[in-house]
C-alpha positions in Angstrom: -66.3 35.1 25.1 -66.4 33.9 21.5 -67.5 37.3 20.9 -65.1 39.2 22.8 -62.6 36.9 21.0 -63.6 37.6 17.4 -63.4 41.3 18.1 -60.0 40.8 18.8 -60.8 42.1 23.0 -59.6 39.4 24.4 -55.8 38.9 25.7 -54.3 36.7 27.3 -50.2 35.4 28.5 -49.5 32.1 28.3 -46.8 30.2 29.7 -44.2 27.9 28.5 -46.7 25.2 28.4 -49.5 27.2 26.7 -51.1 27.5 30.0 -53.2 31.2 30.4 -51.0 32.9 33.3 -53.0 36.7 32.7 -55.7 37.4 31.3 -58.2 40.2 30.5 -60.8 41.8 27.8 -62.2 44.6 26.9 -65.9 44.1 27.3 -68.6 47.1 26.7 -67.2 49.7 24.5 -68.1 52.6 22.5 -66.3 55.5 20.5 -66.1 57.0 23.2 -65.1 54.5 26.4 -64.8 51.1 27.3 -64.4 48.7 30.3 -61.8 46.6 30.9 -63.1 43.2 32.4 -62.4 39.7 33.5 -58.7 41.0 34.4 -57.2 37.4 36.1 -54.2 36.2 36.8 -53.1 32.2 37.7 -53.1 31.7 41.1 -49.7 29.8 41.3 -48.3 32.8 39.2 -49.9 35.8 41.5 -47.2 37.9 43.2 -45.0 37.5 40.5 -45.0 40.9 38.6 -47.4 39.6 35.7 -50.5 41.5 36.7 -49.0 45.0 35.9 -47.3 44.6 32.5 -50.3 42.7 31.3 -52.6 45.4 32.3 -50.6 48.0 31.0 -50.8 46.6 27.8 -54.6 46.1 27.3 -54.8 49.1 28.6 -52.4 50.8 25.7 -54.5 49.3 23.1 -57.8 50.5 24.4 -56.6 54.2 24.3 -55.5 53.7 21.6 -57.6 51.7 19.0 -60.9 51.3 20.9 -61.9 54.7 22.9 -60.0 57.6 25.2 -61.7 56.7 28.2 -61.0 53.9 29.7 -63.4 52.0 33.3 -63.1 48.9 34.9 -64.9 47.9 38.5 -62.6 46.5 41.1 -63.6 45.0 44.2 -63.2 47.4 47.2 -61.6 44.8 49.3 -59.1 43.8 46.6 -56.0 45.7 47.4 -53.7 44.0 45.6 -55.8 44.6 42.3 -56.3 48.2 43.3 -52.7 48.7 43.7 -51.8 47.0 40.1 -54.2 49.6 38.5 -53.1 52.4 40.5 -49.3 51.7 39.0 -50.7 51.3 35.4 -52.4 54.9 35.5 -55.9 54.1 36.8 -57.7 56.7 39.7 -60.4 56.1 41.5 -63.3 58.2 40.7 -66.4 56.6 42.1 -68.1 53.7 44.0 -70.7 51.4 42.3 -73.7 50.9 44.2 -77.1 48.8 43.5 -80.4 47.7 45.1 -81.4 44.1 45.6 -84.5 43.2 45.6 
C-alpha cells in the first residue's frame, strides 16, 4: 500500500470526518495498461451514488497519465459492482480462470 501510495495510485473520498467512504488504486501497470484494484466503498455509504463518480475518476487519470488500456477483475456474482463499471465505460471481455492444486 505504502508503495501504491508513494506512486501517487492510490485514491481515496473521505467524509466529513476524514473517514475513507471510496476507495481504489491502480495496482500493476505498464506503458501500456494497468489494473485498477482494491475498488471499495463504506458499507454504511453503499447505494448512495459514490461508487460511480469515484470510479470514473481513477479511471480518467489512468488513461490519461499511466497507460490506454485500462483492466480490473470483478467478481461474477457482484452485480452491483458490474453495473458501476458498466456506467463508467468498462466491457466485459473475458473470464479469469485458475487451477488449484
Amino acid at each position: 500500500v505504502a508503495e501504491l501510495v508513494g506512486a501517487g495510485r492510490s485514491f481515496a473520498r473521505l467524509d466529513d470526518t476524514g473517514r475513507v467512504v471510496f476507495k481504489a488504486e491502480i495496482g500493476a501497470a505498464t506503458p501500456l495498461a494497468c489494473q485498477i484494484q482494491g475498488v471499495w466503498v463504506a458499507p454504511e455509504y453503499r447505494g448512495m451514488g459514490l461508487a460511480a463518480p469515484g470510479m470514473a475518476a481513477v479511471l480518467r487519470y489512468a488513461l490519461t497519465d499511466v497507460a490506454p488500456v485500462v483492466s480490473l477483475y470483478v467478481n461474477d456474482f457482484n452485480t452491483p459492482a458490474r453495473r458501476t463499471y458498466h456506467r463508467v465505460g468498462f466491457q466485459e471481455v473475458g473470464a479469469f480462470m485458475s487451477v488449484l492444486f
